[in-house]
C-alpha positions in Angstrom: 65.3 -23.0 151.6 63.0 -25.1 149.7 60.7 -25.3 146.9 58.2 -27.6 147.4 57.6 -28.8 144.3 57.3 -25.4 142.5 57.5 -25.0 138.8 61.1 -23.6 138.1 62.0 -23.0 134.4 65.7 -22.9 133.5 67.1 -21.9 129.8 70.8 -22.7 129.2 70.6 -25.9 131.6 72.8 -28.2 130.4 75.9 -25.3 130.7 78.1 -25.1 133.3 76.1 -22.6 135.5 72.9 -24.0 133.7 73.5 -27.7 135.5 74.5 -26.4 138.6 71.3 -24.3 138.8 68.9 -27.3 137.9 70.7 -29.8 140.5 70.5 -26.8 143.1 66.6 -26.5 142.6 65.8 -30.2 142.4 67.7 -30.9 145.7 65.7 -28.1 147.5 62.5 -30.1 146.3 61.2 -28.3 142.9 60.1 -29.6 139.6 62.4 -28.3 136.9 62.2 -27.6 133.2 65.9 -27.8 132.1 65.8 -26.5 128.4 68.8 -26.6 125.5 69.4 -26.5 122.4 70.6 -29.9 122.1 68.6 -32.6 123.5 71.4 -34.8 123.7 73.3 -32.6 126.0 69.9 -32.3 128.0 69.4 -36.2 128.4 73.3 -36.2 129.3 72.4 -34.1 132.2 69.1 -36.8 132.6 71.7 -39.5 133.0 73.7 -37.8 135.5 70.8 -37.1 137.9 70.0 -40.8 137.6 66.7 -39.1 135.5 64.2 -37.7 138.9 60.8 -37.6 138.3 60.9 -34.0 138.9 62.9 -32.9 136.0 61.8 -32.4 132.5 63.3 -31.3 129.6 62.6 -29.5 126.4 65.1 -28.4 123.4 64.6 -25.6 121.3 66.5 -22.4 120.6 66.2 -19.5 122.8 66.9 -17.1 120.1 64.2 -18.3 117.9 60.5 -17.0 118.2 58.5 -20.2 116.7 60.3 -22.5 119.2 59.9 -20.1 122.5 55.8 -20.1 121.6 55.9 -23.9 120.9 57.7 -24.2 124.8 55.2 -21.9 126.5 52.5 -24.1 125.1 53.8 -27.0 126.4 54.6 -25.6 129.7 51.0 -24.3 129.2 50.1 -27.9 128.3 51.7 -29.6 131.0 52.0 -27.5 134.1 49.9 -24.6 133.7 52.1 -22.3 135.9 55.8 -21.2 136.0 56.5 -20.6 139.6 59.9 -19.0 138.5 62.1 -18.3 135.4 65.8 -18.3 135.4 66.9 -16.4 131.8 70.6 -18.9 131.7 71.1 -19.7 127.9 73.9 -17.6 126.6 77.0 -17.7 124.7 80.4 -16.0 125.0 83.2 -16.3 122.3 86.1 -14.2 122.1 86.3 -12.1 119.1 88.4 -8.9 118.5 86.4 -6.1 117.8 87.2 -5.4 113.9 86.7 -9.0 113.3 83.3 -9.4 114.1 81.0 -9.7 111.4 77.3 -8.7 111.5 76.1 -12.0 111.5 78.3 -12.9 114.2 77.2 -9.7 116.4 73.5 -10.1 115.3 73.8 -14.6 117.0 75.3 -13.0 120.0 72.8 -10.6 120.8 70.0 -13.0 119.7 71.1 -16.0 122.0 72.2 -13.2 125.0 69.3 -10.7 124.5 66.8 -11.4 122.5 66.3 -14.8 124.3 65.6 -13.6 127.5 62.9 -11.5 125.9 61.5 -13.9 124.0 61.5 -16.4 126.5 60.0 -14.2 129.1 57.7 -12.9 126.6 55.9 -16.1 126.1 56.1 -17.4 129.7 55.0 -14.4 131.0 51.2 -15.2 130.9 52.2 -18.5 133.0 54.5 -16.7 135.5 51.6 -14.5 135.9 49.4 -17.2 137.3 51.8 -18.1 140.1 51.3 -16.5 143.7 54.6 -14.7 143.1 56.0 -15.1 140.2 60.3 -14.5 139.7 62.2 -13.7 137.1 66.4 -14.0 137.1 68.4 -13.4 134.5 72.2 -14.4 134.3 74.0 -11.3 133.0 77.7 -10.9 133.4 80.1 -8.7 135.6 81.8 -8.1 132.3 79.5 -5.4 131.7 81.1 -3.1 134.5 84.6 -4.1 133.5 84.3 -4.5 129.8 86.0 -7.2 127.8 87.8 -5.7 124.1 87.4 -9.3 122.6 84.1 -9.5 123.6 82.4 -6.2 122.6 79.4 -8.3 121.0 78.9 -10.6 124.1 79.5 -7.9 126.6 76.6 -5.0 124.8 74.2 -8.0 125.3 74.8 -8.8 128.8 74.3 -4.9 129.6 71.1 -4.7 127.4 69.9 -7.6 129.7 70.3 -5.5 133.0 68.1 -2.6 131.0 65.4 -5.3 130.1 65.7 -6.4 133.8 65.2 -3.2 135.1 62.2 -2.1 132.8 60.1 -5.0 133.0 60.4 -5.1 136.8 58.4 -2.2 136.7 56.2 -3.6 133.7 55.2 -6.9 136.0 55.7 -5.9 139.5 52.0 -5.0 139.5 51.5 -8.6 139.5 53.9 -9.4 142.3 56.2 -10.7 140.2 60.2 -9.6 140.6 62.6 -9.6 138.1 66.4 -9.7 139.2 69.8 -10.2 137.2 72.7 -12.0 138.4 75.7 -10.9 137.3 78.3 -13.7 137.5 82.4 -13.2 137.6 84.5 -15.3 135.4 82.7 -18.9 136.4 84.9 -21.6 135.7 83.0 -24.1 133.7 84.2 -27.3 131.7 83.7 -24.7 128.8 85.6 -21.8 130.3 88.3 -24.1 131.0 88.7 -25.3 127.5 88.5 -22.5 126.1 89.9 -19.6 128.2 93.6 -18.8 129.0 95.1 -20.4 131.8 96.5 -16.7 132.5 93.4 -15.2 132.6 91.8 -17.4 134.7 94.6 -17.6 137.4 94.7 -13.3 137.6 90.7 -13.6 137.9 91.0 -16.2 140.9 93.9 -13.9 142.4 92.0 -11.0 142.1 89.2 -12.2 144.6 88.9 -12.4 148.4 89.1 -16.0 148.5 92.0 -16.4 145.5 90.0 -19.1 144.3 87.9 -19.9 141.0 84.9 -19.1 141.3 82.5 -22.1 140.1 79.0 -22.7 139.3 78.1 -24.0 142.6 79.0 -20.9 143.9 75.5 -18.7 142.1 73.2 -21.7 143.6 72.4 -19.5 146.5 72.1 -16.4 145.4 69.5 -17.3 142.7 67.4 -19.4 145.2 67.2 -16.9 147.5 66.0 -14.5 144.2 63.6 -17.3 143.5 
């Protein structure tokens, strides 16, 4: 499967799932636009892909509206096209339920929600110009299980497979798809860090292959999407 030097925009790129993504898409020959928040962890990943032609990079925040616009002008500016859009940015801490304050609720669901939509939102005229056009958003499998310390993260992720379903049928006029991934517990440098060690050892039991189950392991299921 290859690219061929199509224009492949990734939000959330210098995560664990985010990196994977952008090395999987470079190797199979596209141009990528790995985006952050922090352009520091974005030259990082720069560094560690010896900095390909093929790779660009913007930083700005997902959840904010002036900075989405000022990306899609750029993209506008400098490709003219997005081939596909991969929705990756997100955020997961682990909260109990009457702890969560409003302001906490109301970051989650901007970075996990309203990101996406802003994102695709602005892009959308781009993606429209491509020959066909994809959409993938990264959602979690939390949302069929449910998590109780992460009620905020977990409401977002579901609202994402609604958005994912209604614009399908909003852009598929245009032959663009729109598809949602919907990722176990992916064991990331940040997961590790931060997750139990217990957790993460019933999670790998509890699969077919009693393994983690790592970033590398989504590559092919959102090319072939893409």
């Amino acid at each position: 499967m290859t690219f061929n030097g199509q224009s492949i925009i990734i939000t959330g790129a210098a995560g664990g799932i985010g990196s994977a993504l952008t090395r999987g898409f470079l190797s199979r020959g596209a141009r990528v636009f790995a985006t952050g928040r922090k352009q520091e962890h974005l030259e990082r990943l720069k560094n560690e892909l010896s900095a390909p032609a093929n790779l660009f990079t913007a930083a700005f925040d997902v959840s904010d509206e002036a900075g989405c616009r000022s990306f899609s002008s750029r993209v506008r500016k400098d490709w003219g096209v997005a081939d596909v859009l991969v929705n990756c940015a997100g955020h997961f801490p682990f909260t109990a339920f009457d702890k969560i304050s409003y302001a906490e609720w109301r970051k989650i669901c901007a970075i996990n929600l309203d990101g996406p939509f802003l994102v695709t939102k602005y892009l959308l005229p781009l993606i429209k110009k491509s020959r066909a056009g994809r959409i993938i958003n990264i959602s979690s499998g939390s949302i069929y299980v449910g998590n109780p310390d992460q009620c905020h993260y977990v409401a977002a992720k579901a609202g994402l497979i609604g958005l994912t379903r209604s614009l399908a049928k909003v852009v598929g006029q245009y032959g663009i798809t729109v598809n949602a991934v919907t990722p176990g517990l992916t064991v990331t440098p940040p997961v590790k860090k931060h997750f139990p060690k217990a957790m993460l050892a019933k999670a790998a039991q509890a699969r077919a292959l009693k393994r983690d189950e790592t970033a590398e392991d989504l590559v092919g299921a959102v090319c072939f999407l893409a």
